[in-house]
C-alpha positions in Angstrom: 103.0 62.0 126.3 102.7 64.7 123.8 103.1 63.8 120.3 106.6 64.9 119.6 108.0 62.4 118.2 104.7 61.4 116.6 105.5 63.6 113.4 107.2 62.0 111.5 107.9 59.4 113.9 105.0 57.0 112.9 107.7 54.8 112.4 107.9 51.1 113.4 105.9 47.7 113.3 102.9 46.0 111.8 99.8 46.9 113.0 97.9 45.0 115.6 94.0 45.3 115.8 93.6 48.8 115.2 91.2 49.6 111.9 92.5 52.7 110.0 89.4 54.3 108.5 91.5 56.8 106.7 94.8 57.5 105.9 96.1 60.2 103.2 99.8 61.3 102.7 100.9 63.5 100.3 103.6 66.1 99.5 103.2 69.6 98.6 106.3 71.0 97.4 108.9 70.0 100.3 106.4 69.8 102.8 104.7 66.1 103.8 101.1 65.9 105.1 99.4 63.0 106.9 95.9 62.5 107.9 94.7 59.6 109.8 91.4 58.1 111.2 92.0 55.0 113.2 89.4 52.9 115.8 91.4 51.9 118.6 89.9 48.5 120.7 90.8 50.4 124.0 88.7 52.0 126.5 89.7 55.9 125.8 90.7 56.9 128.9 93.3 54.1 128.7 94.5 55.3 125.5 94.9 58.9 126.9 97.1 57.4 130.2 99.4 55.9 127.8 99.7 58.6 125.0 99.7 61.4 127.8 103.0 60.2 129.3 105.3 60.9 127.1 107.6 58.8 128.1 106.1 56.1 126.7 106.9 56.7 122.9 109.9 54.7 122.5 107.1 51.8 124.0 104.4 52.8 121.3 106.9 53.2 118.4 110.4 51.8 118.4 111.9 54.2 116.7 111.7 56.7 119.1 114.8 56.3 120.8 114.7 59.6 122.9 113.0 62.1 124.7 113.5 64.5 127.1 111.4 67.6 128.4 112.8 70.7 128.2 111.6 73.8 130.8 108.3 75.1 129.5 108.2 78.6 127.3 105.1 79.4 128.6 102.1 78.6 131.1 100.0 75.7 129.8 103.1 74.3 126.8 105.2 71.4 127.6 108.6 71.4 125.4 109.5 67.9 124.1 112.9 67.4 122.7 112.8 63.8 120.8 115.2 62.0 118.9 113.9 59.5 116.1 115.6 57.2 113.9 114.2 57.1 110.8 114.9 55.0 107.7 113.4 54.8 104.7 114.7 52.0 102.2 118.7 52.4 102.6 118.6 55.8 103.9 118.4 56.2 107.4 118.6 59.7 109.5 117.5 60.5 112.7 115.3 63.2 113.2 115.9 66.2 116.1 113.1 67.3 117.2 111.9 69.9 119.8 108.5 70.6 120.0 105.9 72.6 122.1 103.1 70.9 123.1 99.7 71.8 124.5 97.2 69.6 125.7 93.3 70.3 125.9 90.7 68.4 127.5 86.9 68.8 126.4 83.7 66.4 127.7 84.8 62.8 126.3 87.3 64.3 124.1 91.8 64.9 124.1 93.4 66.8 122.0 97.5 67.2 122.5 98.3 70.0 119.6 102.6 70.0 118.6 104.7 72.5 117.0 108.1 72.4 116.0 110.5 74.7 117.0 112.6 75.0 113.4 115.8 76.8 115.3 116.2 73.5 118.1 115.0 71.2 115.4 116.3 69.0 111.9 112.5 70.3 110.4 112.4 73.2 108.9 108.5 73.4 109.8 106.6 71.3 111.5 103.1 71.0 113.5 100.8 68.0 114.8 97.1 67.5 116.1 96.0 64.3 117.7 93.2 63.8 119.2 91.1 61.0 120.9 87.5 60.5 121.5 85.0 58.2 122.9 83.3 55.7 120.1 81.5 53.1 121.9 83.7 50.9 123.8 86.7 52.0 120.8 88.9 54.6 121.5 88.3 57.1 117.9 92.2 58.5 117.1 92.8 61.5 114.6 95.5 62.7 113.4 97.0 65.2 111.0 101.1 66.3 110.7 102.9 68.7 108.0 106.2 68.7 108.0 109.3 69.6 106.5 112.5 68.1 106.8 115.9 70.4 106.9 118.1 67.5 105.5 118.5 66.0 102.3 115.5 63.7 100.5 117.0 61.6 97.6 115.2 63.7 94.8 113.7 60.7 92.6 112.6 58.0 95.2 112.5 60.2 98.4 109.6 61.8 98.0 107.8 58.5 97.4 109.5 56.2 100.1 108.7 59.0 102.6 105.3 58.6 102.1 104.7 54.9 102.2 106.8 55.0 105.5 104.6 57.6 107.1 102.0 55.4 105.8 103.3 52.1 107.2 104.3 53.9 110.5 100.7 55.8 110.9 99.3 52.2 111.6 102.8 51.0 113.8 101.8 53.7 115.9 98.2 53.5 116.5 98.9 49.9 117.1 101.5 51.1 119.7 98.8 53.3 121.3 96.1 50.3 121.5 98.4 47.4 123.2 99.8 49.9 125.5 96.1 51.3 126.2 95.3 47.2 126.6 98.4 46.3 129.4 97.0 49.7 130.9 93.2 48.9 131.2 94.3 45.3 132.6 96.5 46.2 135.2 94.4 49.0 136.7 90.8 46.8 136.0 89.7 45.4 139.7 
């Protein structure tokens, strides 16, 4: 499922059993960052099924309520076009994203890297790393986002309600990953 929506998309509901480790978000200038280390009580390779098909976003965050691939630009990318509604206090605005996507494999470890395209997008910049790894029977998620929105930010609270809703989406979304990795592992366990 490549991230693309997963920017700034962290966005939707309470966490479930997921134990964030980590989690830093900050603003430099007009740009957001997020970094996140989360334990995820799933097997990893379910965690990987669900999060590899992209089509499962709007499943593991709500607010997704698009996406679409796009013909690839090159051998080994994936392009993602996603919508996401996103709303921080009263202000609500949906996000256009189109994003390339490549995903690496190594030993017990995933790694899907994203990249806005700015031109097809409502970011003026924009690039993602997740990756997931094998910790014991937990799946180990990472993930760091900058971005920078192309649209308006109310100047005295924006900044700061932009930030505790990455916050309070980060865990929405790693909580979306681990019951969707859960309904996986059950249905294909003998």
């Amino acid at each position: 499922m490549r991230l693309a929506g997963c920017l700034l998309l962290c966005m939707a509901t309470p966490a479930l059993a997921e134990s964030v480790d980590q989690l830093d978000v900050g603003r430099d200038g007009a740009r957001y960052h997020i970094e996140l280390q989360a334990r995820l009580d799933a097997p990893l390779a379910d965690s990987y099924a669900v999060f590899s098909d992209f089509h499962n976003l709007p499943k593991i965050n709500d607010a997704v309520e698009d996406v679409e691939p796009l013909p690839s630009p090159t051998p080994g990318v994936e392009r993602w076009r996603t919508r996401v509604r996103v709303c921080v206090s009263f202000f609500c605005t949906r996000l256009k994203q189109v994003q390339d996507v490549r995903d690496t494999q190594d030993h017990d470890r995933y790694r899907l890297d994203a990249v806005v395209i700015p031109s097809m997008s409502n970011l003026r910049y924009g690039k993602a790393a997740w990756q997931l790894a094998q910790c014991g029977a937990q799946t180990c998620l990472s993930f760091s986002a900058e971005l920078e929105p192309d649209f308006w930010v109310p100047p005295l609270l924006g900044p700061w309600l932009i930030e505790r809703t990455m916050r309070r989406e980060a865990h929405a979304t790693a909580a979306g990953i681990e019951a969707l990795a859960i309904a996986h592992h059950d249905i294909s366990a003998p």
